[in-house]
N, C-alpha and C positions, 0 to 999 in steps of 0.2 A: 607637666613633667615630660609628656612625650614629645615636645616640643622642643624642650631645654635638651634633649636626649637626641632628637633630630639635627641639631643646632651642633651639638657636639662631636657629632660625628663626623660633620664638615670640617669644622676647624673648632675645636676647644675652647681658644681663645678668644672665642664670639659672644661664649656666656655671660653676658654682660655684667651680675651682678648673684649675688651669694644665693637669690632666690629665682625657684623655677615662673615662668608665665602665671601658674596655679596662683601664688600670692597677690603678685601685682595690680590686676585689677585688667586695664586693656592693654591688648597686647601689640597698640600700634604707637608703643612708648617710642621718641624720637630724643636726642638731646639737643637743646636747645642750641639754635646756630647765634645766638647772641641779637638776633634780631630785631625791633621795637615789636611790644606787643598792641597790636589795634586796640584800640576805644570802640566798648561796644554799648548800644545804647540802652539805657535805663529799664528796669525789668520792673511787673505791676504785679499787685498779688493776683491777676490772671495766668499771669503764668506758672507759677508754681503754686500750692497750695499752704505751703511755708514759710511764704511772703506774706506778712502781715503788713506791711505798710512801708511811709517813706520815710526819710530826713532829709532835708533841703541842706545844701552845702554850696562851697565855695566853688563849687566845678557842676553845680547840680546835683536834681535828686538821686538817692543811693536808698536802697531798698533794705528793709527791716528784717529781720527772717526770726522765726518763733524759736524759743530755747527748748520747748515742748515738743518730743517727735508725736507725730500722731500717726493713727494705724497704718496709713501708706508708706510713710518713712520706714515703720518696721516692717510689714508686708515684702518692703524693697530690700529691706536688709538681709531679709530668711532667702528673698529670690536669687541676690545676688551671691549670697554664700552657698546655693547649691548648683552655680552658676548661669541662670538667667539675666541675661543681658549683662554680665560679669563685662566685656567691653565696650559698652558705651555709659556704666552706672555713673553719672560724673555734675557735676552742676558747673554754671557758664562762670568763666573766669572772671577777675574784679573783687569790686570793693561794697561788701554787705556790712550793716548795721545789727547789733543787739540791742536791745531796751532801747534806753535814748540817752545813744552817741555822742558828745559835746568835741570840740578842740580838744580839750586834755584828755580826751580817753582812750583806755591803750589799743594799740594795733595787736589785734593777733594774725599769725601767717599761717595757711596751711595750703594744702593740696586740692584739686577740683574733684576729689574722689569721692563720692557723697560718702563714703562711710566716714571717709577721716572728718567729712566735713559737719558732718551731724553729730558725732562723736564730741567734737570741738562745740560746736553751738549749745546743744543738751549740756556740758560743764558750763558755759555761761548765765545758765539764770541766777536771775535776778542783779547782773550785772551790767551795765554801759559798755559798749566797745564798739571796738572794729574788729571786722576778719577782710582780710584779702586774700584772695583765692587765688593760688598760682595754677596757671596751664600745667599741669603734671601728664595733660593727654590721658584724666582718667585713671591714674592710681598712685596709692597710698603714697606717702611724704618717705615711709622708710626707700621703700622700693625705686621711688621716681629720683632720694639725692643718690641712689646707686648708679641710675641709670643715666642722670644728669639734668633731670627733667626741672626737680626742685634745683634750681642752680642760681647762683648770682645773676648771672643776663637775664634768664625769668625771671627773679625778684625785682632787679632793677628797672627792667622794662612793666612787667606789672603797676609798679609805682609812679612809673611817669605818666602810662594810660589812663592809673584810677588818680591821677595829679594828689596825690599822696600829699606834696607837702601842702597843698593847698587847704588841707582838707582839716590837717591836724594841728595843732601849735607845738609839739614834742617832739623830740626826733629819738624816738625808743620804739624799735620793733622787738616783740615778744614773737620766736620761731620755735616750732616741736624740734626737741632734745635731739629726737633719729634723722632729723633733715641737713645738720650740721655737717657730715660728710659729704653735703653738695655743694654749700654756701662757705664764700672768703669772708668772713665778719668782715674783716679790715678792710677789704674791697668795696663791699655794700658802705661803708662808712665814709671812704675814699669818693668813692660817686654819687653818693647821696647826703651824705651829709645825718644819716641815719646810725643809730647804735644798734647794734645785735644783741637782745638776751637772749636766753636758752631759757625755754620752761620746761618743764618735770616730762619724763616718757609718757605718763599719762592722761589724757586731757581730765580726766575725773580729778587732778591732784592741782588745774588751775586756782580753783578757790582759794587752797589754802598758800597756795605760791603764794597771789595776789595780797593774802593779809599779811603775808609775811615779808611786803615792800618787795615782790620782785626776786625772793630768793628762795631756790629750790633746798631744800630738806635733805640728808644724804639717801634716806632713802624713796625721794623721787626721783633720782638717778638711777636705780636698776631696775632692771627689769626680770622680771624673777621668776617668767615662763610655767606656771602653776597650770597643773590638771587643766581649768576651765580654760584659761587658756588657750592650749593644746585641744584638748576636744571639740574647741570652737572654730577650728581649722579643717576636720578629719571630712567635713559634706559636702569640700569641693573636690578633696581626692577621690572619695568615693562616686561619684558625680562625672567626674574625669575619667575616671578607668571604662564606669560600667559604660558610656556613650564612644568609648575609643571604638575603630573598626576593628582591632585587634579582638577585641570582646566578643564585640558582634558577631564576629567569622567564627570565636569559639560556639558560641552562642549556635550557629547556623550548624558547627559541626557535631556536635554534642546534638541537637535535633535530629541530623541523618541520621546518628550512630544509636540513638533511644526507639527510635520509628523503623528505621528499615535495615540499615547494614551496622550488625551487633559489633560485628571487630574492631570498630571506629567509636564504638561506647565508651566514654571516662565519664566520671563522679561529678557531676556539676558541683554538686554541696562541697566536697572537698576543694573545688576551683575557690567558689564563693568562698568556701571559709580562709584560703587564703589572701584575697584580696581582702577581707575583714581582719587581716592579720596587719597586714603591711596600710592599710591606710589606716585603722581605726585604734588594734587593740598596739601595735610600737608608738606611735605618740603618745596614750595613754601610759604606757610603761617606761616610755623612753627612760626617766633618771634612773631605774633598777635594773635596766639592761645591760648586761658584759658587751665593751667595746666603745671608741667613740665615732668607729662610720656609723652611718643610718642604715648603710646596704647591710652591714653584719649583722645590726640589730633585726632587722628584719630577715633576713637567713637563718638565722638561729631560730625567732621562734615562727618562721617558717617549717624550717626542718620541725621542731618539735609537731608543730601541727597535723602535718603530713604524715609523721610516724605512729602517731598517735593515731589518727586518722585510720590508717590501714592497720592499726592493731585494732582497733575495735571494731571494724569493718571484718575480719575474719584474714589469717595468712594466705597468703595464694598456696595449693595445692598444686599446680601446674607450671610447665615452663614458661605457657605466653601470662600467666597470672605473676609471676614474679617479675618476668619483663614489665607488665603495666605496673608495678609495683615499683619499679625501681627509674621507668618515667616519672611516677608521681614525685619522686625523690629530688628528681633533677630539675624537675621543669617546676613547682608547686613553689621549694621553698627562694627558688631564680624570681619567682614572678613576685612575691612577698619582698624582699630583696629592694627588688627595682621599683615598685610602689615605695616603700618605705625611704628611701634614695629621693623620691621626690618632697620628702617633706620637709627636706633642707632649705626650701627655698620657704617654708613658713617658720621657722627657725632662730630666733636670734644668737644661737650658740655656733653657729656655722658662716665661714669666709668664702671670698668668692675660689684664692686657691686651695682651700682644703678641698671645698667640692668637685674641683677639676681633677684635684691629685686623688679625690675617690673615685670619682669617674674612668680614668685612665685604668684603674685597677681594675672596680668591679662590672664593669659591664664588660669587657671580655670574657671578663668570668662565668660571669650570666648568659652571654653568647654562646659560650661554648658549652656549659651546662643542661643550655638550654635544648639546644644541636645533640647533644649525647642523648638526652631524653625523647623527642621527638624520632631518634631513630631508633632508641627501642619502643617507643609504641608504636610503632609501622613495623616492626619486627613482631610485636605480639599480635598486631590487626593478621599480618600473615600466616602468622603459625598455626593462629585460631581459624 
């Protein structure tokens, strides 16, 4: 988020796509200049430990990959969701095998993001297929057709690399439902001589696509953003905040002011508990919360937090105790606020211009709130 927030300040219009850096996966997303993509060569089960084997084809061997994650696949999953090696999590572009592949068996398309990519394979057992792996640069299929990554030029050149038609006797590519704002159907059709279907948002909902000839259900169409969901998002915000230098430096000043110079003392637990506001407990509450910014949402039970907080903490008796009391006011539920602002980019209910038109409001707002707070705790460090 602080990043998407950096970006913004420059020019707005730079925000590439409805979600911050935090979703996407790596942050050295490029959009495809339409380029051929290189043929790269043949992969053994040496190198990955998910490669189980090969199939022999019309263009050469294409490697087999397990439909079973086993504990490093998840090990990588929990690392990368609290952001370990979050930019480079990606598997090598091309054309992977399930079970055993024949001509007629269908293509599935996704992104080189191992998560989408294991997501996808795990819904394949006990089925025959293909996956082709598009260059997304490393993140997810939603994120990469925003940014342009998942695109027709990628697909098309992907296909002529992994010599696709050589490969298959059908001309039906099966693509995830969220990559469709990156990809022309008709264009891929136009140039390849390929058909576009659209499978379910979810990869867990292929099987039943598949019995169902190819057609999704109405409700593998939405996407319906439930608790787990959302909770399964909140460990790279929190991840994010607490590693930011902004933290740190609190982190650093909150130490001076507990050890040696008291006037520079604030509440860490009160900091902490707001950042556990705005990453953790507004996604969790998001659909019961008044408002539809995220910044409001998180202000509000920011505010709450913070007032509650210093009521149960004891009123101030003194002038520099109501001054820190009424930083806490300013700056606490600013900072919940602006976490909470960054979880639009894990969000499917939020557009790229909603978020700039929240942008443009609420972080002056937070600027200036922030600004008014910070001078009265330098006011109260004084007085005291």
């Amino acid at each position: 988020m602080s990043k998407m927030f950096d970006r913004f300040l420059k020019n707005p219009e730079e925000v590439s796509c409805g979600c911050g850096d935090g979703c996407c996966g790596s942050t050295a997303a490029r959009a495809s200049d339409g380029a051929e993509a290189d043929p790269l060569p043949p992969l053994t089960p040496t190198d990955h430990r998910w490669i189980v084997g090969s199939v022999g084809t019309a263009v050469g061997s294409v490697p087999i990959v397990s439909t079973r994650l086993a504990g490093g696949d998840r090990f990588g999953a929990l690392a990368v969701r609290l952001g370990v090696r979050r930019a480079s999590y990606s598997v090598r572009p091309g054309l992977y095998g399930v079970g055993k592949p024949d001509p007629w068996s269908p293509v599935f398309v996704t992104g080189n993001y191992k998560l989408s990519f294991d997501h996808l394979r795990r819904s394949l057992g006990g089925r025959d297929g293909w996956i082709l792996a598009l260059d997304t640069h490393g993140i997810n299929v939603w994120c990469a057709a925003g940014k342009g990554t998942f695109g027709t030029d990628e697909l098309v050149a992907r296909m002529e690399a992994a010599g696709l038609a050589r490969v298959v006797s059908h001309r039906t590519l099966i693509l995830p439902q969220l990559g469709a704002p990156g990809v022309a159907a008709h264009e891929v059709s136009r140039r390849t001589k390929f058909r576009v279907v659209y499978g379910p948002i979810r990869a867990a909902d292929l099987p039943a696509f598949l019995d169902a000839g190819s057609k999704a259900a109405p409700q593998m169409r939405l996407f319906r953003f439930r608790l787990k969901d959302r909770i399964i998002l909140t460990p790279i915000e929190v991840v994010t905040v607490i590693t930011h230098k902004l933290f740190l430096a609190m982190l650093a000043l909150w130490a001076v002011g507990a050890l040696w110079v008291k006037p520079l003392s604030f509440s860490l637990p009160a900091v902490l508990g707001a950042i556990a506001v705005g990453a953790v407990v507004v996604p969790a509450l998001l659909p019961w919360i008044p408002g539809r910014a995220f910044s409001l949402k998180g202000w509000l039970l920011g505010f709450l937090w913070t007032a509650g907080f210093l009521v149960l903490s004891g009123l101030p008796v003194t002038v520099s105790g109501w001054l820190s009391a009424a930083a806490s006011i300013l700056i606490l539920p600013a900072l919940s606020a602006f976490i909470a602002m960054g979880f639009t980019g894990s969000s499917p209910i939020t557009s790229l211009s909603g978020v700039v038109r929240e942008m443009r409001t609420a972080v002056p707002l937070m600027i200036l709130s922030t600004g008014l707070g910070a001078a009265a705790y330098i006011a109260a460090a004084v007085i005291a």
